[in-house]
C-alpha positions as CSV (number, residue, x, y, z in Angstrom):
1,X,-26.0,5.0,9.6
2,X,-24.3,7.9,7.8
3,X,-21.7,6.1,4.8
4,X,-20.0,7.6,1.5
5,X,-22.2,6.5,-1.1
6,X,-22.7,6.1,-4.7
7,X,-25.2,5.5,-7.0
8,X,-23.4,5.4,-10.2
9,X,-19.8,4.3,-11.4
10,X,-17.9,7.8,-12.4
11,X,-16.0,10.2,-11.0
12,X,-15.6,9.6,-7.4
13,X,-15.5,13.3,-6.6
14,X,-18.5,13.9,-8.1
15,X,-20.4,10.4,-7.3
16,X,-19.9,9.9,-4.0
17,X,-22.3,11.6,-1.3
18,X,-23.3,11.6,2.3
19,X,-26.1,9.4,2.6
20,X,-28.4,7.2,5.5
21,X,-28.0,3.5,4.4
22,X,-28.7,0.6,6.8
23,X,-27.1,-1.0,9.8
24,X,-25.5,-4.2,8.7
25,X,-26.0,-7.1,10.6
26,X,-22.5,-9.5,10.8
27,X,-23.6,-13.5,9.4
28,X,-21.6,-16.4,11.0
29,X,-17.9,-15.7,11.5
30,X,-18.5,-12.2,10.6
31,X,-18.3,-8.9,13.0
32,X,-19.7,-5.8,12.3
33,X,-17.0,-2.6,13.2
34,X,-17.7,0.3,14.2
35,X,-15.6,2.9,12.2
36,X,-12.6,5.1,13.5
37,X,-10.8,6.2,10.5
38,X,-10.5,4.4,6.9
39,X,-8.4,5.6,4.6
40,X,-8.9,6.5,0.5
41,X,-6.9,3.9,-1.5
42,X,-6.1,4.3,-5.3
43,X,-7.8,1.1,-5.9
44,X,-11.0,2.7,-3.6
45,X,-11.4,5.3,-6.6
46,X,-10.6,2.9,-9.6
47,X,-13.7,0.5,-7.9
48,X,-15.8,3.8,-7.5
49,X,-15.1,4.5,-10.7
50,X,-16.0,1.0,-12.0
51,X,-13.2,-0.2,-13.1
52,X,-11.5,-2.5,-11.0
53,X,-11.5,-6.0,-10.3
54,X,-13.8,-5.5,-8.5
55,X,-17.3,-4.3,-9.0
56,X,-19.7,-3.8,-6.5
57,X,-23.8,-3.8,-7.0
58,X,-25.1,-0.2,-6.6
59,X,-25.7,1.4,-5.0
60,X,-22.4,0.8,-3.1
61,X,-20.4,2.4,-0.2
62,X,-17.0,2.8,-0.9
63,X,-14.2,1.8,1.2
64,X,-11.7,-1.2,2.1
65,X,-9.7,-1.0,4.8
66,X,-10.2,0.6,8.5
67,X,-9.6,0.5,11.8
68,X,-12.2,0.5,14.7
69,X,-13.9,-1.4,17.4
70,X,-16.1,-4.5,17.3
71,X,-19.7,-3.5,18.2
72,X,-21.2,-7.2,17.4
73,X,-20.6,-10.4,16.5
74,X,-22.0,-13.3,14.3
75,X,-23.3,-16.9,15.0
76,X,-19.7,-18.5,16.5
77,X,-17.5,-15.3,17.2
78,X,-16.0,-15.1,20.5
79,X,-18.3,-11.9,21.9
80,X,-15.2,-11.4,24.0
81,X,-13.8,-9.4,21.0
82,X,-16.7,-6.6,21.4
83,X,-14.5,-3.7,22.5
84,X,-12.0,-4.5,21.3
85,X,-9.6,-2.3,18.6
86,X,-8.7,-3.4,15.1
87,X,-7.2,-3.5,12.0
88,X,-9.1,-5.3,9.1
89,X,-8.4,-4.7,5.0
90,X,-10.1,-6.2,2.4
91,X,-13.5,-5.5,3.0
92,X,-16.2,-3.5,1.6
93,X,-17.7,-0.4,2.9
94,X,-15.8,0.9,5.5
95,X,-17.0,4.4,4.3
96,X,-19.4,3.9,6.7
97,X,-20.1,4.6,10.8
98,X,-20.0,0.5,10.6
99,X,-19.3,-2.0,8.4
100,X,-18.6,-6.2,8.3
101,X,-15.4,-7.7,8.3
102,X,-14.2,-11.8,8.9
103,X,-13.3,-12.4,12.6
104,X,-10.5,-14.1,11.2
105,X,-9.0,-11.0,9.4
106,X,-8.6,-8.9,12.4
107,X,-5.7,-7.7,13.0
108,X,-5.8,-6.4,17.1
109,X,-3.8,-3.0,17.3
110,X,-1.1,-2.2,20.2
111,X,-1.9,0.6,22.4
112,X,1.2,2.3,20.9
113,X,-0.1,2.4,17.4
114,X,-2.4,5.7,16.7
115,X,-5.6,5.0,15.0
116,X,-4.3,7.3,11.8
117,X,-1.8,4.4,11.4
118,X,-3.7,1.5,12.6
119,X,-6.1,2.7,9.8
120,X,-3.7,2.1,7.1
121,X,-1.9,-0.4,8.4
122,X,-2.4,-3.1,6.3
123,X,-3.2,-2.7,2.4
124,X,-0.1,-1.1,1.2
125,X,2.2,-1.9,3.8
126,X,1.6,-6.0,3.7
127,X,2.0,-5.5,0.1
128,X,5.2,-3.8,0.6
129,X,6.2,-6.6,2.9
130,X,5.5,-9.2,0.8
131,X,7.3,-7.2,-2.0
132,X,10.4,-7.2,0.2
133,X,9.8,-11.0,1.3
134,X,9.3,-12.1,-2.5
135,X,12.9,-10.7,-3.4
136,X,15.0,-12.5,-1.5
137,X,17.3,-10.4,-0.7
138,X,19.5,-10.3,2.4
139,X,21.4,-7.8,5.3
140,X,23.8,-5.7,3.2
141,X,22.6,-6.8,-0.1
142,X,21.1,-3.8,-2.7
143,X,17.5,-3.8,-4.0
144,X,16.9,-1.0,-6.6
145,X,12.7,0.8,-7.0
146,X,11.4,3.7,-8.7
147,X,8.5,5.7,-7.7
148,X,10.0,5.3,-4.5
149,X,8.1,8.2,-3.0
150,X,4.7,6.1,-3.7
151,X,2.5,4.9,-0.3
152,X,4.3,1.4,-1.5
153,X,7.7,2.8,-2.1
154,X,8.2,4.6,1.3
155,X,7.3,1.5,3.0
156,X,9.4,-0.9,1.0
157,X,12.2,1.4,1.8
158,X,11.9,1.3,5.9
159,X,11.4,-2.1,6.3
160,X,14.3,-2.9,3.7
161,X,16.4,-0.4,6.2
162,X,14.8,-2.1,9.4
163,X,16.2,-5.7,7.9
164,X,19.9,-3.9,6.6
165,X,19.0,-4.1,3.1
166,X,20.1,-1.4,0.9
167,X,17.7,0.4,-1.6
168,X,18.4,2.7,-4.1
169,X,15.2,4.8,-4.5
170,X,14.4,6.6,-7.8
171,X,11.9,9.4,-8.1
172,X,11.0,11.3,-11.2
173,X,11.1,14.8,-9.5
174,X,13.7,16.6,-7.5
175,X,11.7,17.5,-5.3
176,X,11.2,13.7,-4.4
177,X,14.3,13.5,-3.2
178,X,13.4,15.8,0.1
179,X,10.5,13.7,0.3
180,X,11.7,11.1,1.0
181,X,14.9,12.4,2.9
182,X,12.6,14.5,5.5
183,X,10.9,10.4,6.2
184,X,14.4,9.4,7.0
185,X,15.0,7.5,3.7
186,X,18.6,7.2,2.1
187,X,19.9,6.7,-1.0
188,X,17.5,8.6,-3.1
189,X,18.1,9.5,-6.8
190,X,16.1,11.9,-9.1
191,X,16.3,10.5,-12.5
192,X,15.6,14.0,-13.7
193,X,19.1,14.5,-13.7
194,X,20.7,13.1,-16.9
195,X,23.5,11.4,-15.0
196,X,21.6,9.7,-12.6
197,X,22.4,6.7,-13.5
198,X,26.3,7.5,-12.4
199,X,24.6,8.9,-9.3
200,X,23.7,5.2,-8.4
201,X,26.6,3.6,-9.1
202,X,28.4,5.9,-6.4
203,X,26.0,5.2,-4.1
204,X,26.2,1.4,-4.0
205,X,30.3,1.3,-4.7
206,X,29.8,-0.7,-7.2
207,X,28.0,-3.4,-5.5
208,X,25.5,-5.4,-7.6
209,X,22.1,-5.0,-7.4
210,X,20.6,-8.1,-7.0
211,X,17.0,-7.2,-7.3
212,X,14.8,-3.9,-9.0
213,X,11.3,-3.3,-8.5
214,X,9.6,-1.5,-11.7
215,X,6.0,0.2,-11.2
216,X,5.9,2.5,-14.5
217,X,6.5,0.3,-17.3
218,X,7.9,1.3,-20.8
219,X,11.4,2.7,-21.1
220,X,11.9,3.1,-17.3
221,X,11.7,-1.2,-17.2
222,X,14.7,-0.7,-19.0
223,X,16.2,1.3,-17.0
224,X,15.5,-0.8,-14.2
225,X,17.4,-4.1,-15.8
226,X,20.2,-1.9,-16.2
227,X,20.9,-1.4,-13.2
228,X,21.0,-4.7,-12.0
229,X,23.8,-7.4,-11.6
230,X,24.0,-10.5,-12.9
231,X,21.4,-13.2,-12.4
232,X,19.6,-10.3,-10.8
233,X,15.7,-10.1,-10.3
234,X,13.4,-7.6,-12.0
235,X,9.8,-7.7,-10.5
236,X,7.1,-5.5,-12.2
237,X,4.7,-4.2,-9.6
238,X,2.9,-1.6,-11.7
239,X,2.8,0.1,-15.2
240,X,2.0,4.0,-14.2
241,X,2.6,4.8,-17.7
242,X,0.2,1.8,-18.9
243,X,3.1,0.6,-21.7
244,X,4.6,-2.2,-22.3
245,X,7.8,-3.1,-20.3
246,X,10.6,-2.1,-23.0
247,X,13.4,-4.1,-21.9
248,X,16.8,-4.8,-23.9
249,X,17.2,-8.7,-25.2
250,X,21.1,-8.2,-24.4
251,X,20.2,-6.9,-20.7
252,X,18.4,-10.7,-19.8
253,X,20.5,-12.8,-22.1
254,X,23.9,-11.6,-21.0
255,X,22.8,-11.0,-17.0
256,X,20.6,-14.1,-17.3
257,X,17.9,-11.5,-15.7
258,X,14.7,-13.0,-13.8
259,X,11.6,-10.7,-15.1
260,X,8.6,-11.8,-12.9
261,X,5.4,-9.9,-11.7
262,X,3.9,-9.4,-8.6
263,X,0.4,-9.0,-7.5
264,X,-0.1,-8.8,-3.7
265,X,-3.7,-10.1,-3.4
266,X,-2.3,-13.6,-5.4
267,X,0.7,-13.7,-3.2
268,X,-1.4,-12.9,0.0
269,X,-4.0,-15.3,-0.4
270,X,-1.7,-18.1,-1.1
271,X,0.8,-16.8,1.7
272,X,1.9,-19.7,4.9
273,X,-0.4,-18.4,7.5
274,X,2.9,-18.7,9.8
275,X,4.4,-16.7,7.5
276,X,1.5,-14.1,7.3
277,X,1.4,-14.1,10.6
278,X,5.5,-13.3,10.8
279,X,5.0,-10.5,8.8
280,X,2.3,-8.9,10.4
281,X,4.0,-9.0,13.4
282,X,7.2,-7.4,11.7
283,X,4.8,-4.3,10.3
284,X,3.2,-3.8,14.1
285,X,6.9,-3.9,15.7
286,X,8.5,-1.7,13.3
287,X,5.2,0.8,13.5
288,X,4.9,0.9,17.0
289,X,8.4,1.3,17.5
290,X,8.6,4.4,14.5
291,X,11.0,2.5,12.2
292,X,8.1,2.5,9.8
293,X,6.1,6.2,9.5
294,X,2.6,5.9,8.1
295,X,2.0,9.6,7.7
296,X,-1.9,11.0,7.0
297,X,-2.4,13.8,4.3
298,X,-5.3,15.0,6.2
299,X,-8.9,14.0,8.0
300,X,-12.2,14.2,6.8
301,X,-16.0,13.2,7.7
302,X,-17.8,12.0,5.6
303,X,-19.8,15.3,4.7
304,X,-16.4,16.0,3.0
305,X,-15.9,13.1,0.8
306,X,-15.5,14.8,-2.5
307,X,-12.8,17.0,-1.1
308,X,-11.5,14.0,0.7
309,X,-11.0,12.5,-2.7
310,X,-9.6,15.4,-4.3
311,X,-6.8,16.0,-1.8
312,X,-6.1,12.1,-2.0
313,X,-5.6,13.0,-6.0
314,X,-3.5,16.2,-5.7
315,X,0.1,15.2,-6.8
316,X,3.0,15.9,-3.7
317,X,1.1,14.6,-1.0
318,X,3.1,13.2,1.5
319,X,0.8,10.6,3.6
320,X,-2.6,8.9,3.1
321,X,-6.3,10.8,3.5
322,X,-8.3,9.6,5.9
323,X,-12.3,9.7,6.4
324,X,-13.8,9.6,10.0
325,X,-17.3,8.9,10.2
């Protein structure tokens, strides 16, 4: 079969390659997929790259999440599901005209869904869900984020919307601001502006911010437990500037601030399966219905990965980049 492979841990632009590898066969309560689209994650390039969590034995075919169509099944998997669309994250080497996945991580796709959704359904948008879920926030209360205009950000932002929660979302550029504005998302704020900070307080009315959600780190942390109101919630999710969180001691002492991290495979893998299952639900209605845009950056085959990954790594993007085998 034709799959995105690589032979070494480096550059993924320069690594990975068109290559024949073989047709996997799916073990007990496994499938093997056949591919429609998968999409290139950050954490795709950081594995390619070899340094993730996760490393794979070379040579390896990159990929983690996809959607497509079960071609075969393993020793007891209902053969009923041959045919049959999905979504499935999680998994390794969907690069690939076919790859295996758990039965029991399928996620079956509404007709209503587009495959260039269905593709990324999953990774960043359960994450954003869970994000949401693990603030505990409710209808008419405000949530603050930066790098709102991240794959993450946008999706936190709809479904907060969907559920009547209010977000203030920071971006770092002006231009951000019409990013996320031409997705239907309110209440953006460039922090470029040196009164930005003003900027937000108009926006909530003074209302208190009950919970922030920090992804760069250092002095923006900061920032971040600024903003919020007392006994507020500050929830790291990232560090795009690789510091330390710089927070004041008088900001947590005198709020009596919750700081707490988050890392969505942990919180996904000791989630309620009713719950999971709630929430999944929530991302399928909300897609299928448009509340929640999943935009693609453009579509490549395979032949193309190394442009593939470069446009997945020029800055302004606006949606995800897909391969199609």
């Amino acid at each position: 079969m034709r799959s995105a492979i690589h032979d070494v841990f480096g550059d993924p632009a320069e690594v990975l390659a068109l290559a024949d590898s073989p047709i996997p066969e799916p073990g007990p309560g496994k499938v093997r997929i056949r591919t429609l689209l998968s999409p290139i994650h950050n954490h795709d390039l950081w594995t390619v790259r070899g340094n993730y969590g996760y490393k794979p034995a070379l040579p390896a075919i990159g990929g983690s999440e996809a959607v497509g169509v079960v071609y075969a099944v393993g020793d007891g998997v209902d053969a009923a599901l041959v045919g049959q669309r999905f979504a499935v994250a999680g998994v390794h080497g969907s690069w690939a005209e076919y790859f295996i996945a758990s039965a029991a991580g399928l996620v079956p796709v509404p007709d209503a869904i587009p495959d260039e959704a269905a593709a990324q359904l999953i990774a960043m948008p359960f994450s954003a869900i869970t994000l949401l879920e693990s603030l505990g926030v409710a209808e008419g209360d405000w949530v603050a984020q930066n790098t709102a205009n991240g794959a993450v950000g946008k999706t936190l932002a709809m479904l907060a919307k969907a559920r009547g929660v209010n977000v203030v979302n920071l971006v770092r550029r002006d231009a951000g601001v019409a990013e996320l504005t031409d997705l239907g998302i309110d209440n953006a704020v460039s922090t470029a502006a040196p009164d930005w900070k003003a900027k937000v307080a108009e926006l909530t009315g003074g209302a208190p911010i009950k919970a922030a959600v920090d992804s760069i780190g250092g002095t923006a942390s900061g920032d971040m437990a600024d903003l919020l109101g007392e006994n507020g919630l500050l929830v790291s999710f990232g560090s795009m500037t690789g510091e330390p969180m710089q927070i004041s001691s008088g900001a947590v002492i005198f709020k009596q601030l919750t700081v707490k991290g988050f890392w969505g495979s942990t919180v996904s893998a000791t989630m309620a399966p009713d719950l999971r299952r709630k929430l999944i639900g929530e991302l399928l209605t909300q897609v299928a219905t448009g509340k929640l845009k999943l935009p693609t950056d453009g579509v490549y085959g395979l032949d193309q990965v190394s442009d593939a990954v470069k446009a997945s790594l020029t800055p302004g993007k606006t949606g995800k980049v897909l391969l199609r085998p």
